[in-house]
N, C-alpha and C positions, 0 to 999 in steps of 0.2 A: 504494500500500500504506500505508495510516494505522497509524503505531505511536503507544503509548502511553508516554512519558515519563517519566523521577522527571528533576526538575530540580534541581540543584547548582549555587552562588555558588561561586568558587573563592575562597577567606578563607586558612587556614591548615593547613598540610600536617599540622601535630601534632595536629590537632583530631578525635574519634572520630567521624565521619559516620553519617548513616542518613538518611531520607528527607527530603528538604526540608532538609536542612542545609545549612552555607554553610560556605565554609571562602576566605583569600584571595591568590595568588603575587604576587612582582615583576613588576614590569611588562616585559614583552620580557624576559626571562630565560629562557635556555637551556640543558637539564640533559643529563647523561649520561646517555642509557640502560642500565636498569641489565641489561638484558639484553644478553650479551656476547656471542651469536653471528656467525659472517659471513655476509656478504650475499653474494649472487651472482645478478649481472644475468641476466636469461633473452633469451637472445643467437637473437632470431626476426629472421631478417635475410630478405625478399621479393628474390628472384633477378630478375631479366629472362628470359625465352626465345623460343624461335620463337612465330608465332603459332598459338595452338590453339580448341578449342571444351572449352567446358567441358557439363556437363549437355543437351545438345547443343539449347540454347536459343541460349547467346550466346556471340557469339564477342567474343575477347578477344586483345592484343595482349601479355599477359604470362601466365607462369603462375608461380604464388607457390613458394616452397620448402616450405612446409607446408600441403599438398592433399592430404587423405588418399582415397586411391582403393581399392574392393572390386581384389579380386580379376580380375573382369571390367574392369578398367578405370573404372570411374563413378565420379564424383566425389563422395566423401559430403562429408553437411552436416551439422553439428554441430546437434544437439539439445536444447531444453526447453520444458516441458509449453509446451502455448498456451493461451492467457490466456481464459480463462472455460470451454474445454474441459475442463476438470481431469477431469471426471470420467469423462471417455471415453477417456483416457490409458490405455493397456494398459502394462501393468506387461513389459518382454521382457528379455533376456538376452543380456549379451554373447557373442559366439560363441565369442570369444579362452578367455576365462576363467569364465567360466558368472555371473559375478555381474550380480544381478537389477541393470537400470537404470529404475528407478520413476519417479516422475512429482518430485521431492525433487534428481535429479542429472542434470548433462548428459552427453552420450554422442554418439558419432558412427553418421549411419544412412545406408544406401544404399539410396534409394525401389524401384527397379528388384528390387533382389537380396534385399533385407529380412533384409540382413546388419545388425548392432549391434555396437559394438564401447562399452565401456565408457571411459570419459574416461581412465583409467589407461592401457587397453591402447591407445587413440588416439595417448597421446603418445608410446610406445614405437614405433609404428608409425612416426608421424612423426619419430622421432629424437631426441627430447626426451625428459630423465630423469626416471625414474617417480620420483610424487611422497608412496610412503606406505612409500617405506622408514624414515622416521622419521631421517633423519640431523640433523634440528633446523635446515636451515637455511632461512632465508625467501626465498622470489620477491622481486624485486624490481618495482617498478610506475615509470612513468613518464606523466608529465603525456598525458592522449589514452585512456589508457585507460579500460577500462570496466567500472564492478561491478553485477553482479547481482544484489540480495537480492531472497531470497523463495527459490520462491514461497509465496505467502498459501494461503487456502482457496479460493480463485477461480482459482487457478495462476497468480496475475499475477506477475511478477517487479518491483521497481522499479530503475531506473537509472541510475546514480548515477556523473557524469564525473570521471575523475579529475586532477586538475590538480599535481600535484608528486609527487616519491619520495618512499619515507619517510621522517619528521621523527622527529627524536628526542620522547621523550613527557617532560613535565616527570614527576619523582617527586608534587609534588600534585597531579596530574590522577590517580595513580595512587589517593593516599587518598582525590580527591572519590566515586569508582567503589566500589560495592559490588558484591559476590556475585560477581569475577574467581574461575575456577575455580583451584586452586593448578596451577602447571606451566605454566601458558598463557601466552603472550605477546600484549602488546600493540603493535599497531602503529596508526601515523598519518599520515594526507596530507589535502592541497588539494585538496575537492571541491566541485563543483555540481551541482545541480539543477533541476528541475519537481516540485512537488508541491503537494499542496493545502492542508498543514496549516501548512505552513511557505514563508516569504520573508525577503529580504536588508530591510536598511533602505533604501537607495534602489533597491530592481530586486525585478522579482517572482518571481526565481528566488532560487537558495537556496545560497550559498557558505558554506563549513565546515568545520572542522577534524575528519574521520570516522576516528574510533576504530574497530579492529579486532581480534578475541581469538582468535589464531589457537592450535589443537592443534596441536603439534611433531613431535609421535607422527603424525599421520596428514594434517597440512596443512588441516583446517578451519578453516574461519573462521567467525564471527558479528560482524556491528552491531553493536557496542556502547552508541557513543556518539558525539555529535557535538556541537562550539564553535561555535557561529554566529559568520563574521566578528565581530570588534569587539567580541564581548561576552563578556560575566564569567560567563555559567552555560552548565554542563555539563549536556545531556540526556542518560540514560542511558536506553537500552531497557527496560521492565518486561521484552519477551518478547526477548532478542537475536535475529537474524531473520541465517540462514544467507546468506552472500552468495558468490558465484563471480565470476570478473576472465574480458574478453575483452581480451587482451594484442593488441595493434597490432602491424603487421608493420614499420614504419618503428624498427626497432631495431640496423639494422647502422653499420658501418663506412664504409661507400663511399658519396662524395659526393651518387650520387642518392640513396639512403635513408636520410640523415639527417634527422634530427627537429631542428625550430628551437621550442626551448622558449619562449623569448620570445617568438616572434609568438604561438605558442599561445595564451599563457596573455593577449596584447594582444588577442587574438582573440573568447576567452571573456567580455570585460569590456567591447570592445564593443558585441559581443550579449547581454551582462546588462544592461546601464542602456537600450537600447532593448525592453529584454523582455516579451512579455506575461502575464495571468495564466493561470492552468493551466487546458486549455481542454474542460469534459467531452466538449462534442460532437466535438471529436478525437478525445477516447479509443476511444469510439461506433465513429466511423468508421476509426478504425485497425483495431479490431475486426474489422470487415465488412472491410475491406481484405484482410487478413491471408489471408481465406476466400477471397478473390477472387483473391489471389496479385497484388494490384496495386499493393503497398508498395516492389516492386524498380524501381528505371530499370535497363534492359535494354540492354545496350552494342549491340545488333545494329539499335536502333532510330535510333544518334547514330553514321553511320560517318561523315558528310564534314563539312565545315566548317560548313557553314551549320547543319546538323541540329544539329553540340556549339555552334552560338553561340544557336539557337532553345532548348538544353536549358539555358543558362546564365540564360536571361529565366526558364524556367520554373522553375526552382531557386531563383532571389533570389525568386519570388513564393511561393513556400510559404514562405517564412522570415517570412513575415508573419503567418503560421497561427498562431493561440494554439496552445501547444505542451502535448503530456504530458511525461513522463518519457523516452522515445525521444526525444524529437522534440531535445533538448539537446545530446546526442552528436552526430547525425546535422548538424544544423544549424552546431554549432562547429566539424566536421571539413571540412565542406563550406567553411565563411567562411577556415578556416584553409589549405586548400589553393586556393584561391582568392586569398588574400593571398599566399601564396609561387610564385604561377605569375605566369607574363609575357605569358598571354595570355587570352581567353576560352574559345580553343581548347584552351591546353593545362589550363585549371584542368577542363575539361569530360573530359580523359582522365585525370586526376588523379581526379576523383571517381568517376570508371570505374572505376579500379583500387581506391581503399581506401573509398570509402563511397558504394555504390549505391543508396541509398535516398533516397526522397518523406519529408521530413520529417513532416509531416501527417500521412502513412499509415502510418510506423513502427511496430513493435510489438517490445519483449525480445526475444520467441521468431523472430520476423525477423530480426533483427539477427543471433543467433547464426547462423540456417541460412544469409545469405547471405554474413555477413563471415569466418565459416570455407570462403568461396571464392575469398577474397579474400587468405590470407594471416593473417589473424586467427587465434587460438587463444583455445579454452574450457577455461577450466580448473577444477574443484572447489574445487582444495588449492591457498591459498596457500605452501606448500611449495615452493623450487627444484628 
């Protein structure tokens, strides 16, 4: 998704900005948010159980805590438009509460039953508080996660890893920023990427401090803006560009689902400084993938040993694939639970459980329908 810029020097916070102005902070100085709400962590903790069949493709040795199922039992899969399909996206209705789910928001659907259920009513299903009561307080995010902006006119979503919670915002990043709507909050974390307009200085991916202006009143968000590591200027969106989070299941308390932020974040960095450039004819072919339904590794394919230590060869050999914007996540979560396993076996049922995807083949709209089987959640509204 190529957006268009206004670029800001950060100089002086007193200074009346507009376009191309400069304005400049201390250096490593850290301010108080002047927005005083509380945070509260969004507490998706991935259970263990007997073993089941999901979508009665693949069978599977756990089933997640947040698996939303029709009525009939089926396993829905979380939903947004697909990328260059936009315009064959039917507009349908949640069942719960009649509101229309367009091609603009994700939503939970069950192929079988051609039940919809709207991303509001999903999480109430799933147990999770609905997010447009307007109580003002923000989700919290965690290094792993993953944003969605978009989609464009093409329905592509872009996707954008998140690497820290949120940072407090200096007060002059807040005057470099024009046209904040009044009420809105701003929020910021450590992110990377795949794209094609932009890269790191030494790595062809793209690390950055990404601004966010979420509504309180109903938990959207928009892109706003993003710091390029190490440097002095603030790009601000001309068009902000709505963005949604798929929140990671490794968010509990108990020693197996703990998240090790530090290998994480050792993890992303490096697979940054080996990284390639952003690769079109992956995008091409993630495309036709998608159609082909052959971007998922399929757990019923890798049940004995040899099979997960044959899918571990084939796994480090896509990570060699010039990457799009999926291919990032998919790739870091794979290298990251691969560094925290003790074997190739067990990194092989690790990736089983939180990221089943061909790097290569990747696409947004995959990502959500399989990593909401996985334990994953889609969300609209940054809202808690």
């Amino acid at each position: 998704v190529a957006q268009v810029f206004h670029q800001h020097t950060i100089r002086d916070s007193r200074s009346s900005l507009g376009v191309g102005s400069t304005c400049t902070p201390g250096m490593g100085q850290i301010w108080a948010n002047p927005c005083t709400e509380t945070s509260l962590k969004a507490k998706l903790v991935c259970h263990m159980g007997d073993r089941r069949t999901l979508d009665n493709s693949d069978t599977v040795d756990h089933v997640p805590k947040y698996l939303l199922k029709c009525n009939q039992g089926h396993g829905m899969k979380g939903h947004v438009v697909r990328e260059v399909f936009a315009a064959c996206s039917a507009v349908t209705s949640c069942w719960e509460c009649a509101t229309d789910c367009g091609r603009e928001v994700s939503c939970y659907r069950c192929k079988p039953c051609g039940v919809v259920y709207c991303n509001d009513c999903s999480r109430k299903k799933l147990g999770l508080p609905r997010q447009t009561d307007g109580g003002g307080v923000h989700l919290e995010v965690m290094p792993g996660d993953i944003f969605m902006a978009g989609p464009d006119k093409f329905g592509i979503h872009h996707v954008i890893l998140c690497r820290s919670e949120w940072q407090e915002v200096d007060p002059e990043v807040y005057a470099c920023l024009t046209d904040l709507e009044p009420g809105t909050h701003l929020l910021a974390c450590e992110t990377i990427e795949s794209t094609q307009g932009s890269v790191g200085d030494d790595t062809w991916w793209y690390p950055a401090t990404t601004y966010f202006c979420r509504n309180p009143r109903d938990g959207s968000a928009l892109l706003f803006a993003d710091l390029k590591s190490e440097s002095r200027e603030i790009s601000q969106a001309m068009e902000p560009v709505p963005t949604k989070v798929l929140l990671h299941p490794l968010r509990g308390h108990d020693d197996e689902d703990t998240f090790n932020d530090e290998a994480f974040e050792e993890t992303v960095w490096e697979l940054a400084k080996s990284s390639k450039k952003y690769g079109k004819f992956t995008a091409v072919r993630s495309v036709v993938s998608g159609l082909l339904e052959e971007e998922v590794i399929h757990a019923s394919k890798y049940q004995t040993e040899q099979e997960k230590d044959d899918l571990m060869t084939k796994i480090r050999k896509t990570w060699q694939k010039r990457p799009i914007c999926a291919s990032v996540a998919v790739q870091c979560w794979q290298r990251y639970l691969e560094k925290i396993s003790d074997s190739d076996i067990e990194a092989a049922d690790e990736i089983l459980k939180y990221m089943p995807q061909w790097c290569h083949k990747s696409t947004p709209s995959s990502l959500v329908k399989d990593l909401t089987q996985h334990g994953w959640v889609i969300s609209d509204s940054f809202n808690a």
